[in-house]
SERO-4910 file (N, C-alpha, C, O; in steps of 0.05 Angstrom, whole numbers):
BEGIN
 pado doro    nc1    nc2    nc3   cac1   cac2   cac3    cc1    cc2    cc3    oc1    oc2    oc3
  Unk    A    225   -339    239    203   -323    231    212   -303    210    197   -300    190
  Unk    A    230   -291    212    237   -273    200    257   -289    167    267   -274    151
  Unk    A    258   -308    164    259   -316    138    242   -330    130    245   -342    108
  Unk    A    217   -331    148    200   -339    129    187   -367    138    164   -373    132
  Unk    A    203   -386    155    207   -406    163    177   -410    186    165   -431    187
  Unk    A    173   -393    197    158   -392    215    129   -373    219    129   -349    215
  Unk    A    110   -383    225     83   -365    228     93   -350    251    116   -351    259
  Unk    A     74   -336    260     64   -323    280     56   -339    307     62   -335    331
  Unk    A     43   -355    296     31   -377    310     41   -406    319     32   -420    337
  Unk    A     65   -413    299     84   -425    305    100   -425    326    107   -439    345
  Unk    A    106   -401    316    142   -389    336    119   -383    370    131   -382    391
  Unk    A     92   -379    370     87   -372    395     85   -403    407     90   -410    430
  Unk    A     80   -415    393     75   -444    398    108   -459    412    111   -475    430
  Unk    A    123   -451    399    141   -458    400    153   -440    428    166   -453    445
  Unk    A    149   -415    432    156   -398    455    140   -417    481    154   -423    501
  Unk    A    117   -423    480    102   -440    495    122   -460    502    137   -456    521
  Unk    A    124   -491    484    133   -505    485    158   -508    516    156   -515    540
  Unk    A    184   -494    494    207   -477    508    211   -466    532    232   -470    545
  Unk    A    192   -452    542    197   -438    557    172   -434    580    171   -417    598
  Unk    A    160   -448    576    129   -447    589    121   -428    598    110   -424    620
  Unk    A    129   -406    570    108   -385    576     81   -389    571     74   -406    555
  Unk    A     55   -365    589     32   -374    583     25   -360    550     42   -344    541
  Unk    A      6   -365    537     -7   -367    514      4   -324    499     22   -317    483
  Unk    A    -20   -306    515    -12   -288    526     22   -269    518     29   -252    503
  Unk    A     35   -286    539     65   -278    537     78   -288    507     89   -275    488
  Unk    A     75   -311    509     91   -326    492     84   -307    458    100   -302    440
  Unk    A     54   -300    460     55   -281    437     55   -249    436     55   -233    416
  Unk    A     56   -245    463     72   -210    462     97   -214    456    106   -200    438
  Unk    A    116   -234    470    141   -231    457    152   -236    426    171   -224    415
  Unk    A    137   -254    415    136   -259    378    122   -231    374    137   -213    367
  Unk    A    107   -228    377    105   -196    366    124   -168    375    129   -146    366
  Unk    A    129   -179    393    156   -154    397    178   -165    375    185   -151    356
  Unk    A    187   -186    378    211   -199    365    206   -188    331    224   -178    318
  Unk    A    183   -190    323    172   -178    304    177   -150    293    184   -146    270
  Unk    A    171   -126    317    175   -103    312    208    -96    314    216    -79    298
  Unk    A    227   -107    331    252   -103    330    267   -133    327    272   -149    345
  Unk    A    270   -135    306    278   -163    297    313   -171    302    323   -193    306
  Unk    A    325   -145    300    359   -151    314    359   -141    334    383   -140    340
  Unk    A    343   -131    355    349   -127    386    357   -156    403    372   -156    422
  Unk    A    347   -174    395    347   -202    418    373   -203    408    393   -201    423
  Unk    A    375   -206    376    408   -217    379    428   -206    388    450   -215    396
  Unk    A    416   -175    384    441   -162    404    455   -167    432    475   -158    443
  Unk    A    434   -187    441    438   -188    470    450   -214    466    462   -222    486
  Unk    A    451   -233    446    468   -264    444    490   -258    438    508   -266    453
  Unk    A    498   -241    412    530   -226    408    533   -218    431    546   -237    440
  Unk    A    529   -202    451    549   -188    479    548   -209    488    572   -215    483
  Unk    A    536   -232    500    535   -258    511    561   -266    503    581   -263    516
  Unk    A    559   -279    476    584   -286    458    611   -283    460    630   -299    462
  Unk    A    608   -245    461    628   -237    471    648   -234    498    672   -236    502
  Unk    A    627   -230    512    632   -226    554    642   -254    546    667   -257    547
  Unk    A    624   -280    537    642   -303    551    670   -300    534    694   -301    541
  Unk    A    665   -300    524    692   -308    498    710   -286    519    728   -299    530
  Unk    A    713   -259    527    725   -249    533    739   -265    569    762   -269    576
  Unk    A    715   -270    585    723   -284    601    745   -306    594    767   -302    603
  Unk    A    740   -327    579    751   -342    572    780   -341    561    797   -358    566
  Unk    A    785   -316    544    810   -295    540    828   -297    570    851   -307    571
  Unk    A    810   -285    594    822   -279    615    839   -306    631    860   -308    643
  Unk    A    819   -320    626    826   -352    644    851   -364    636    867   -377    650
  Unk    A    853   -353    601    867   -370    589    896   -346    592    915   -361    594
  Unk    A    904   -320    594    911   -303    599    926   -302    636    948   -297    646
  Unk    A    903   -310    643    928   -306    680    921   -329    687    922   -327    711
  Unk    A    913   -352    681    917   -380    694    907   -377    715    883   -373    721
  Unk    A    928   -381    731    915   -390    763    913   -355    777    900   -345    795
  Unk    A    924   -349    765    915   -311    777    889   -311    767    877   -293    779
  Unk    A    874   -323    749    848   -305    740    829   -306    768    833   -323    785
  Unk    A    809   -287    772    797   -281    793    760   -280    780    750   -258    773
  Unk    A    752   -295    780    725   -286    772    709   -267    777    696   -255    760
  Unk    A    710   -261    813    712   -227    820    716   -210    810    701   -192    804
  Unk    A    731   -213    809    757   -189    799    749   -176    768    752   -153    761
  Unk    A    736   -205    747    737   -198    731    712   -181    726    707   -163    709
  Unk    A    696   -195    748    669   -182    746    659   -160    755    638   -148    749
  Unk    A    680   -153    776    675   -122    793    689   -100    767    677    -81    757
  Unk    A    717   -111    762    731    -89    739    699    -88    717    687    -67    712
  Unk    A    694   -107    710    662   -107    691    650    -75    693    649    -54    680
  Unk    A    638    -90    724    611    -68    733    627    -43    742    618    -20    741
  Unk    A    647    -51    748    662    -15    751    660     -5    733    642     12    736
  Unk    A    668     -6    711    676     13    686    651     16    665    653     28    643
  Unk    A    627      5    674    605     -2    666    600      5    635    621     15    629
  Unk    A    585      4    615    572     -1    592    597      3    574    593     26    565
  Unk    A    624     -7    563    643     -5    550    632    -30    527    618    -50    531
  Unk    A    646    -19    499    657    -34    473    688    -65    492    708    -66    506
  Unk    A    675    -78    482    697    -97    490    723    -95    493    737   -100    513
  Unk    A    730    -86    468    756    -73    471    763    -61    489    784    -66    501
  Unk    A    746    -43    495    753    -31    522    763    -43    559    780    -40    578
  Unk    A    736    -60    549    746    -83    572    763    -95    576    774   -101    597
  Unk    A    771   -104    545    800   -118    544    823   -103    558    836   -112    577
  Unk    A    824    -80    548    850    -67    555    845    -63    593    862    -64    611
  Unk    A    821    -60    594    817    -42    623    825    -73    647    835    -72    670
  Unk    A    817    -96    631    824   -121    652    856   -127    648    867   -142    664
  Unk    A    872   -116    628    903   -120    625    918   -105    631    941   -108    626
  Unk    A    910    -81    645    914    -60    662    914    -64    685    934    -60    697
  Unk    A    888    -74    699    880    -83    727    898   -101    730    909    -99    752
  Unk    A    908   -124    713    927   -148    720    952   -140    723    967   -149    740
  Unk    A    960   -115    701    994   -103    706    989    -89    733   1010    -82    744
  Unk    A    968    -85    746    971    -66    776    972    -41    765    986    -24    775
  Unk    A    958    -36    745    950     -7    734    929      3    753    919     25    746
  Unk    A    921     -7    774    887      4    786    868     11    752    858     31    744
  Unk    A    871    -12    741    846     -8    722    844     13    700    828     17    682
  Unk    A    867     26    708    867     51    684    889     42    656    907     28    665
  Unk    A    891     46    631    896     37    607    925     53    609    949     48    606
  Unk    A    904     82    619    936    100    612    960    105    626    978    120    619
  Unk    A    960     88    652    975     82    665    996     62    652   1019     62    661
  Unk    A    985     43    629    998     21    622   1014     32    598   1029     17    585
***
């Protein structure tokens, strides 16, 4: 939509299709997508990232990785820049109890 590629009426058509939203929804959300046009992708980059960062981890402690573990250290330290996460899960693995500046 946003290069041009797509109506209004399209992309709701297409939200339909997809996702079987009803008529209704499918075009409040093209009109939201409308008024904030890089908010959705913000949420596919952190996607992108969390996995990619998971995937870091798996590949990082092998058979130590803990999916738990990675996900409680997550929601512990809650709304962090990746980076941050990074360091805060290579901390938790040295037996830092999760803190950076311990490491």
């Amino acid at each position: 939509m946003h290069r041009g590629e797509l109506s209004v009426e399209q992309a709701t058509a297409m939200l339909i299709e997809h996702t079987a939203f009803e008529h209704a929804n499918a075009q409040a959300e093209v009109f939201r997508y409308t008024y904030t046009p890089t908010y959705q992708l913000s949420y596919l980059l952190g996607k992108v990232l969390l996995l990619q960062l998971r995937s870091d981890e798996q590949h990082r402690l092998g058979s130590g990785f803990s999916l738990k573990r990675f996900h409680d250290t997550l929601m512990n330290n809650g709304s962090l820049p990746i980076s941050f996460h990074r360091r805060l899960l290579a901390a938790d693995a040295a037996g830092n109890s999760g803190d950076p500046a311990n490491g």
